[in-house]
C-alpha positions as a LaTeX table, in Angstrom:
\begin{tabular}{lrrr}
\hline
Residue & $x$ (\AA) & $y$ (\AA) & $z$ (\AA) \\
\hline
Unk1 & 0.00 & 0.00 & 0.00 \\
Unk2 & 2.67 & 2.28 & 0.07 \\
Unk3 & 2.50 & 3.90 & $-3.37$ \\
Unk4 & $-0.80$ & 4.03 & $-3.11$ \\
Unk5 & $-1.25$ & 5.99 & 0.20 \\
Unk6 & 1.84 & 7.99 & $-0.95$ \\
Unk7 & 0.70 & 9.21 & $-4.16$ \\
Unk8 & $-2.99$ & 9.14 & $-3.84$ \\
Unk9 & $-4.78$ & 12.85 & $-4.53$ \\
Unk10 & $-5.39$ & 14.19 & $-0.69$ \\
Unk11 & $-9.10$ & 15.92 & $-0.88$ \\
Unk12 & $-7.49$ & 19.52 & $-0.43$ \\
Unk13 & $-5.06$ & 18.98 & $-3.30$ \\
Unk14 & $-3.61$ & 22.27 & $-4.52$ \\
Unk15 & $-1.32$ & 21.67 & $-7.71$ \\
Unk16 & 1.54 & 23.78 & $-6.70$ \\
Unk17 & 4.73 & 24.39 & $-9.04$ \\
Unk18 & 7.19 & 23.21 & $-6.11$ \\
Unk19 & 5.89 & 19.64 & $-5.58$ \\
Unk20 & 6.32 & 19.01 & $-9.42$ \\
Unk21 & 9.65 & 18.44 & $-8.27$ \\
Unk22 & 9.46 & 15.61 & $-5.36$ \\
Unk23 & 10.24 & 12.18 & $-5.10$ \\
Unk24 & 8.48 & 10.66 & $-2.93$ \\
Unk25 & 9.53 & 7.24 & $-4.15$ \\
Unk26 & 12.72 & 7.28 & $-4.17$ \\
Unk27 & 15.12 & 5.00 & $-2.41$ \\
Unk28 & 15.81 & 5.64 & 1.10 \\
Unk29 & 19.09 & 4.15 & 0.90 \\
Unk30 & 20.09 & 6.88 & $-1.46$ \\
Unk31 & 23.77 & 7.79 & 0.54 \\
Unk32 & 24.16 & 11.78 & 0.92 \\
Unk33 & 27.35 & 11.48 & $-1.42$ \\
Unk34 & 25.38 & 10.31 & $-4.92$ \\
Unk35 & 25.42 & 12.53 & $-7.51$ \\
Unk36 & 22.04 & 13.71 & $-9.07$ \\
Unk37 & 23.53 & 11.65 & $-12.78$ \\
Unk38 & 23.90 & 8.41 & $-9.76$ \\
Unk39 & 20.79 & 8.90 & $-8.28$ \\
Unk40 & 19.00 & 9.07 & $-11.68$ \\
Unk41 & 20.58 & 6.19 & $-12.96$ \\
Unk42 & 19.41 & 3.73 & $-9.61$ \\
Unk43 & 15.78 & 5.56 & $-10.54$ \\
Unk44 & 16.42 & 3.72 & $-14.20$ \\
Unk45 & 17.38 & 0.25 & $-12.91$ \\
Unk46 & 15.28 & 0.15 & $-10.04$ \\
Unk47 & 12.14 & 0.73 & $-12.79$ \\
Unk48 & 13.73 & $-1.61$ & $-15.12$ \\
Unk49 & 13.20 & $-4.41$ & $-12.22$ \\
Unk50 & 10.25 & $-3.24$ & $-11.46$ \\
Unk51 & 8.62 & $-3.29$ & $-15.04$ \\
Unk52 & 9.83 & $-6.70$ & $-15.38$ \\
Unk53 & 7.93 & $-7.89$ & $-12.98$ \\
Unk54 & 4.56 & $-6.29$ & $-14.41$ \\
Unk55 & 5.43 & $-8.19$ & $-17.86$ \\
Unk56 & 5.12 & $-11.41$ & $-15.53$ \\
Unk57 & 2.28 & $-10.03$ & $-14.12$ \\
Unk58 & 0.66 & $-8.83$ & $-17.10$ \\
Unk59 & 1.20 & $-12.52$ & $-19.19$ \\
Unk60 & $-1.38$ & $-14.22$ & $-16.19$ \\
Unk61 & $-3.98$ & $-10.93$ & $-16.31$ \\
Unk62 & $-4.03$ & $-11.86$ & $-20.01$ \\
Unk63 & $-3.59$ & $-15.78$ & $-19.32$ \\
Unk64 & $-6.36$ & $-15.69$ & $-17.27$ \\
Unk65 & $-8.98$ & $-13.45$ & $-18.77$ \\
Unk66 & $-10.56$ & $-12.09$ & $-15.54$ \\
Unk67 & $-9.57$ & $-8.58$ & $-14.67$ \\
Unk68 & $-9.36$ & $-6.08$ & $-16.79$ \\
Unk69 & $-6.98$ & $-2.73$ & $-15.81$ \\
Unk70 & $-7.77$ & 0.93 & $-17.14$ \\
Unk71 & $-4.70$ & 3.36 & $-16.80$ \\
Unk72 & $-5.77$ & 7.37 & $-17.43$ \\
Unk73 & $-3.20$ & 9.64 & $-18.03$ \\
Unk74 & $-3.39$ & 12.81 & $-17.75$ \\
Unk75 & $-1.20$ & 16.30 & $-17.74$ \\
Unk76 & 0.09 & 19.44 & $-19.36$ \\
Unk77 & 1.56 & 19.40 & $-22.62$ \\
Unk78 & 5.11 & 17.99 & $-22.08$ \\
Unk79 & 4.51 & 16.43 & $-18.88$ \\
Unk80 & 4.86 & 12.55 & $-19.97$ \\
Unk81 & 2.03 & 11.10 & $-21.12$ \\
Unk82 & 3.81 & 9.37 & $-24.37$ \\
Unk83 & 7.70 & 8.53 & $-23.23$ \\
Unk84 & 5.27 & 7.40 & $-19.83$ \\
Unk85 & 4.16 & 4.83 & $-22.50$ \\
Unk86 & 7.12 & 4.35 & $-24.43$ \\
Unk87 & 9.16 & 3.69 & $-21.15$ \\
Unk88 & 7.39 & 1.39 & $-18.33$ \\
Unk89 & 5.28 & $-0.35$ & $-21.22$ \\
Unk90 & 7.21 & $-0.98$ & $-24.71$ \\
Unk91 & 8.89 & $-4.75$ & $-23.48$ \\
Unk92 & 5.48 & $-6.25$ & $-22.35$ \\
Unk93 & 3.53 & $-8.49$ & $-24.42$ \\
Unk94 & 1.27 & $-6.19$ & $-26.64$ \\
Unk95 & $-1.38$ & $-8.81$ & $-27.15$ \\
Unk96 & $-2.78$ & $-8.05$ & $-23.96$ \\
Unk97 & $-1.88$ & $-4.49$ & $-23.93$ \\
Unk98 & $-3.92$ & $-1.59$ & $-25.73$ \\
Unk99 & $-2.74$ & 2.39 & $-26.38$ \\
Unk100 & $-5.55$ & 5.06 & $-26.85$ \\
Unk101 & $-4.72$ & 8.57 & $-27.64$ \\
Unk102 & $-7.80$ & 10.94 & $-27.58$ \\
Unk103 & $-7.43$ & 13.82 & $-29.14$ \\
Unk104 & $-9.69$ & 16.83 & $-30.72$ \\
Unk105 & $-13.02$ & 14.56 & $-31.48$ \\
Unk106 & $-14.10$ & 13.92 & $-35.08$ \\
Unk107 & $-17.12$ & 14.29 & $-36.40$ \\
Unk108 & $-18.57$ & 11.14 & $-35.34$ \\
Unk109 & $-17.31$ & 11.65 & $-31.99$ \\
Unk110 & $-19.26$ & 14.88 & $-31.45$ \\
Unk111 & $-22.30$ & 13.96 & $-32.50$ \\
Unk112 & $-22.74$ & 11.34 & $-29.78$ \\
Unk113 & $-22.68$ & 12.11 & $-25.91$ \\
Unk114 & $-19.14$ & 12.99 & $-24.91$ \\
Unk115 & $-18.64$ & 9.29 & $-23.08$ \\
Unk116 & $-19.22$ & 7.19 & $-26.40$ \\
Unk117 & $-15.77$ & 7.33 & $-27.77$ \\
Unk118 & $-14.23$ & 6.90 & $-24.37$ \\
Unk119 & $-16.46$ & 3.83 & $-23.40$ \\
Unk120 & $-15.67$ & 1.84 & $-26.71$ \\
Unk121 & $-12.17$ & 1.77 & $-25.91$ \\
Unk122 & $-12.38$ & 0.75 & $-22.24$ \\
Unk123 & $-10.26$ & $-2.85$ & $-21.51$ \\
Unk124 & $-11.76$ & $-6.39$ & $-21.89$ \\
Unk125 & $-10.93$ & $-8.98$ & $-19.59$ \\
Unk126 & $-7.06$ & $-10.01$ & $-19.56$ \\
Unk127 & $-6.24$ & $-6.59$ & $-21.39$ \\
Unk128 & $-4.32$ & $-3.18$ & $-19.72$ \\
Unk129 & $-5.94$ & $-0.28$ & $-21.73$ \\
Unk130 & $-3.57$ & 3.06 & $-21.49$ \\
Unk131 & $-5.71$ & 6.45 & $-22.13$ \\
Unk132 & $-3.69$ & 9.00 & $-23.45$ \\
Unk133 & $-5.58$ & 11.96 & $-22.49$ \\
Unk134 & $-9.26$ & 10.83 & $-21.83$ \\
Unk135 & $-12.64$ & 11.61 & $-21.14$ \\
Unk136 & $-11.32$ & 14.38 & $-18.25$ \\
Unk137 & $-10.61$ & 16.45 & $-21.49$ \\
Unk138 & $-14.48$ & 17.05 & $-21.53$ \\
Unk139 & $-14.11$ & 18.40 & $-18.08$ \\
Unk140 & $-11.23$ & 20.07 & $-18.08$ \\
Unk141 & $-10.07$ & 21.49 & $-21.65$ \\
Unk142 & $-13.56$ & 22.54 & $-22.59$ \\
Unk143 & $-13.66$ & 24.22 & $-18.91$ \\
Unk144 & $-10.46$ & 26.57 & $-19.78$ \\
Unk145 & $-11.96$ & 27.14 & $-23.21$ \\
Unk146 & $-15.21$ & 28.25 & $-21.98$ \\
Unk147 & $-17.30$ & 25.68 & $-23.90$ \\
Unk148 & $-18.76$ & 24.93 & $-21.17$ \\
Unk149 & $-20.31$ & 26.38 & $-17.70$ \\
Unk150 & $-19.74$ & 25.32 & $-14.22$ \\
Unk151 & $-23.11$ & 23.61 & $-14.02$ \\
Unk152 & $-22.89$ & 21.78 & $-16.97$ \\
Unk153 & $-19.24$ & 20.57 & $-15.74$ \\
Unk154 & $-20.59$ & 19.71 & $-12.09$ \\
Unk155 & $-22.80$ & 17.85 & $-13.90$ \\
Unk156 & $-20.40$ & 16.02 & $-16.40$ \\
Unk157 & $-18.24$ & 15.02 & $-12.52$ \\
Unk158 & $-21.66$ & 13.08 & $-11.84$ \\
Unk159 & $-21.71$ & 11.12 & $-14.91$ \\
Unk160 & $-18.54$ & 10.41 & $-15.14$ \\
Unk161 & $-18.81$ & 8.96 & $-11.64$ \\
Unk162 & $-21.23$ & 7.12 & $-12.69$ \\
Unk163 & $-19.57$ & 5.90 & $-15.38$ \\
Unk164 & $-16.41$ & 5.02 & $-13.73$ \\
Unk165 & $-18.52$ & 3.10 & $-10.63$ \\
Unk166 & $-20.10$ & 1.38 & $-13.69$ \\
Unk167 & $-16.89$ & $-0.07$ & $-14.79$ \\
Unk168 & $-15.68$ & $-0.81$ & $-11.41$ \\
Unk169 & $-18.51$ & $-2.72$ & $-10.54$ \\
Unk170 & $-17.97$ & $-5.25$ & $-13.72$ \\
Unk171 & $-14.55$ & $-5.62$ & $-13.05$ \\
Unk172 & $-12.14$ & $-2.97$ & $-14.40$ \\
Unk173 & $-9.46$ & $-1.82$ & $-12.33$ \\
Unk174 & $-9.19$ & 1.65 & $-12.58$ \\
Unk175 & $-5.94$ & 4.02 & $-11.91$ \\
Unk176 & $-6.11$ & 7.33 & $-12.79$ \\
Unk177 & $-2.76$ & 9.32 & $-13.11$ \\
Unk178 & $-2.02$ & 12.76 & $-13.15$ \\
Unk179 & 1.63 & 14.19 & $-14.18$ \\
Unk180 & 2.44 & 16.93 & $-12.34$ \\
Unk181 & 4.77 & 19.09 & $-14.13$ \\
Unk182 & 5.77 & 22.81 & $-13.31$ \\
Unk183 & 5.48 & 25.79 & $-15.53$ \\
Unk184 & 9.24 & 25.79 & $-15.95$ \\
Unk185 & 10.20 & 22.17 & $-16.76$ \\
Unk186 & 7.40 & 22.42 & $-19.60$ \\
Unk187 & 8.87 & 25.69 & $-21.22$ \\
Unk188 & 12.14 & 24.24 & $-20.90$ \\
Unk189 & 11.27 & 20.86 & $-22.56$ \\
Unk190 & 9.26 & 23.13 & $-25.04$ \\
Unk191 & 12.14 & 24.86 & $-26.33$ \\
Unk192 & 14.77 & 21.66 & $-26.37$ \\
Unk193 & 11.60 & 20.62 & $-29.05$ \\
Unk194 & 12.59 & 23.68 & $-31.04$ \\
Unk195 & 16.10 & 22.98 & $-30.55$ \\
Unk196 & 15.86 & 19.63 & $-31.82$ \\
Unk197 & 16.16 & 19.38 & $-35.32$ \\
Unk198 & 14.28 & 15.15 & $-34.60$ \\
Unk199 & 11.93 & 16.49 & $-31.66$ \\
Unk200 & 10.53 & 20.04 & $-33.89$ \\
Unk201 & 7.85 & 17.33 & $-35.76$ \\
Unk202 & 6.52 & 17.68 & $-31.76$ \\
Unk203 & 5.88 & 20.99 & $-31.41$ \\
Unk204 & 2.72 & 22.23 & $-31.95$ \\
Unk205 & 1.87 & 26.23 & $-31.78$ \\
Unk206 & $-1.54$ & 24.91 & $-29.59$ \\
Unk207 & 1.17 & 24.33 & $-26.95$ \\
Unk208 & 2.04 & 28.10 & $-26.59$ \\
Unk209 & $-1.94$ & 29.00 & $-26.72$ \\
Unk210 & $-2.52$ & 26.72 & $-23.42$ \\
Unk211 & 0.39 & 27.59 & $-21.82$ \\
Unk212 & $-0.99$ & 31.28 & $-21.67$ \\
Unk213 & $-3.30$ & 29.61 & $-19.89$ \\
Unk214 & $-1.49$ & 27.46 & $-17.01$ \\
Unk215 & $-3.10$ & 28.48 & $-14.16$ \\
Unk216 & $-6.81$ & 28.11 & $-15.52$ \\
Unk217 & $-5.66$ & 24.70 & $-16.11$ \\
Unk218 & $-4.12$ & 23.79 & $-12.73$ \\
Unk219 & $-7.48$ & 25.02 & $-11.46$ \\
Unk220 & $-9.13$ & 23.33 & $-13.76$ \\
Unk221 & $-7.32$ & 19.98 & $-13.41$ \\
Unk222 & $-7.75$ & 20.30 & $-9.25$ \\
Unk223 & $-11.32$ & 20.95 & $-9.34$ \\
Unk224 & $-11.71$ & 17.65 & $-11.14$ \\
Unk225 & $-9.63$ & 15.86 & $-9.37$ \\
Unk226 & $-10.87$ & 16.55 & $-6.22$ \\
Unk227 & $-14.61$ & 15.92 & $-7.89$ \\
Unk228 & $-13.99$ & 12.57 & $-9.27$ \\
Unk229 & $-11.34$ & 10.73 & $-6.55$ \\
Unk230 & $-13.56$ & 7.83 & $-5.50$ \\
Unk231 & $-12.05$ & 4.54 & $-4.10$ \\
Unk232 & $-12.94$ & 2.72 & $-7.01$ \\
Unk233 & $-11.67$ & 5.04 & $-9.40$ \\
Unk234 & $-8.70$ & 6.88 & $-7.20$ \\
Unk235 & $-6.55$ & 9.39 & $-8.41$ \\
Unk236 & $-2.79$ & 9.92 & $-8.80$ \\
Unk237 & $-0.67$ & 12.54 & $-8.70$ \\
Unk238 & 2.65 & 12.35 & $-9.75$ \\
Unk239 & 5.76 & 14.49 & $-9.49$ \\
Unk240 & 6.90 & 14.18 & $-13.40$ \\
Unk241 & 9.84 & 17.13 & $-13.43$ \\
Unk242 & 12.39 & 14.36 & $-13.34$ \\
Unk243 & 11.47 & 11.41 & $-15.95$ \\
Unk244 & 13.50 & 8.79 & $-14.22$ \\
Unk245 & 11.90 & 9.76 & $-10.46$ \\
Unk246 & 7.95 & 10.05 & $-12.60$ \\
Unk247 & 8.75 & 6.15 & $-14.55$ \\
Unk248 & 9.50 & 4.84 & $-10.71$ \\
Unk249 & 6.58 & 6.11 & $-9.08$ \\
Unk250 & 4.20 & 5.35 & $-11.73$ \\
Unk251 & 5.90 & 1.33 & $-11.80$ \\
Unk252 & 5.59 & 1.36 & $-8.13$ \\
Unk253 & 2.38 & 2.45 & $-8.44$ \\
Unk254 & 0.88 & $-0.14$ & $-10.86$ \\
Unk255 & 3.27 & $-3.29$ & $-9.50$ \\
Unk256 & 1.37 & $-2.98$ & $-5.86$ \\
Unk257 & $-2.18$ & $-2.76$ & $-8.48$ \\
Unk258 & $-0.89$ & $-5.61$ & $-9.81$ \\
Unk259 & 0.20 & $-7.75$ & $-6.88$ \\
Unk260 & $-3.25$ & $-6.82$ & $-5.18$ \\
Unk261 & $-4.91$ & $-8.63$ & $-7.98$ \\
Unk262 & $-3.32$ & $-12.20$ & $-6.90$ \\
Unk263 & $-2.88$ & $-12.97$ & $-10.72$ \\
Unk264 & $-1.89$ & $-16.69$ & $-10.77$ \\
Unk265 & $-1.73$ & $-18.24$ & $-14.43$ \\
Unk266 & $-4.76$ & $-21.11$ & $-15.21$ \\
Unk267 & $-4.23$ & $-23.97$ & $-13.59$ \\
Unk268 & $-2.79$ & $-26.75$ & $-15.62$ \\
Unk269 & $-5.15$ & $-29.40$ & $-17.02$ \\
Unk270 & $-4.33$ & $-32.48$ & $-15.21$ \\
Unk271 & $-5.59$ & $-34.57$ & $-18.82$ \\
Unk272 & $-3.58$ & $-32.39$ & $-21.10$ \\
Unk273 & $-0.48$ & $-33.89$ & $-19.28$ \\
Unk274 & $-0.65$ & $-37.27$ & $-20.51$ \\
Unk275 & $-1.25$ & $-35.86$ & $-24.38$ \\
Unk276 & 1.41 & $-36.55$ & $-26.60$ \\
Unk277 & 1.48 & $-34.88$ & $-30.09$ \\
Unk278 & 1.68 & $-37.09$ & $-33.20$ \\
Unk279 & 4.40 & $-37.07$ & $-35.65$ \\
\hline
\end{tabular}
């Protein structure tokens, strides 16, 4: 449980620049005389372990078909959401792992209630679906854009409570991450985007427009954080400044999910033992 009660959104969250920067994880047996290159190095191979023992993990969710796990990310441009993926997630077995990135909806998308294209997407049984951005875009982007009201958005926290109690109730695990970056990590990781001839394809000019806008979207992001934490669909919040502290927390994180699961693989057929194949 440590993770868990560590990183879990207190109800009187207040997104503050200064805790972007914490580690809560990391290693108490850190000695005073590391460097900060050290340190961030025993971050690496201390996830490494770590995500090698959610591959095992992951094989008997998808071995045994009965749990399902739904992991929202969410955060300011910059703050993680892809290398998140790229890094705890790109050595387990992809049949039983699923990427979704939601972005500005289509056509389609819009003409349905704002839920529909999130809902299709959700994990089956045996599968770990990763949002990449999600349906807290309807209650948060839309909120600094002035699309929509406060009573229509203390309405949407309702439904999606609903919705989320919905999916808890059949069986999806639900663990709902928020990367907490400050204001002056993402303008420097902004600019090394323009200063990198292989990163530039990244940059988008929206970035600059929502950055204008920070601290509508901290307040944003903490009123509907605060709205939606619910035991069955608990938020996150984690310290992303430093990449290799934000990969350990978030492996912590989902390795005690994991383990509280008490995945085993199928038991083995006692009959399929004495089959022999043919030549």
């Amino acid at each position: 449980m440590k993770a868990r009660k560590l990183l879990r959104a207190p109800k009187d969250l207040t997104l503050r620049d200064e805790d972007a920067a914490a580690t809560p994880l990391r290693d108490e047996l850190v000695e005073a005389s590391m460097s900060s290159d050290e340190i961030k190095q025993k971050a690496r191979e201390q996830t490494a372990q770590i995500t090698d023992k959610i591959a095992v993990y992951q094989e008997m969710l998808y071995a045994a078909r009965k749990h399902k796990v739904l992991l929202v990310l969410q955060g300011m441009d910059t703050a993680g959401k892809d290398s998140t993926i790229k890094s705890l997630f790109s050595h387990i077995n992809p049949m039983g792992l699923r990427a979704v990135a939601f972005r500005r909806p289509n056509e389609e998308e819009l003409a349905h209630d704002y839920l529909w294209r999130v809902h299709k997407h959700t994990p089956q049984c045996g599968e770990i679906a990763i949002f990449n951005r999600s349906h807290y875009e309807d209650v948060v982007t839309v909120r600094v854009l002035d699309s929509v009201d406060d009573k229509e958005a203390a309405r949407r926290f309702i439904q999606i409570r609903d919705f989320e109690r919905m999916l808890a109730e059949t069986g999806t695990v639900i663990v709902k991450i928020f990367l907490h970056i400050s204001k002056g990590e993402q303008r420097k990781r902004l600019q090394q985007r323009l200063d990198d001839p292989e990163k530039q394809w990244k940059y988008d000019p929206a970035d600059l427009a929502h950055r204008k806008l920070w601290d509508k979207y901290q307040a944003a992001y903490q009123e509907a954080i605060v709205a939606t934490d619910a035991d069955n669909a608990p938020w996150y919040i984690i310290p992303a400044d430093s990449k290799p502290q934000r990969d350990l927390a978030i492996a912590t994180l989902l390795l005690e999910i994991m383990e509280s699961l008490k995945l085993a693989f199928p038991k083995p057929d006692p009959k399929l033992a004495k089959l022999k194949i043919p030549d």
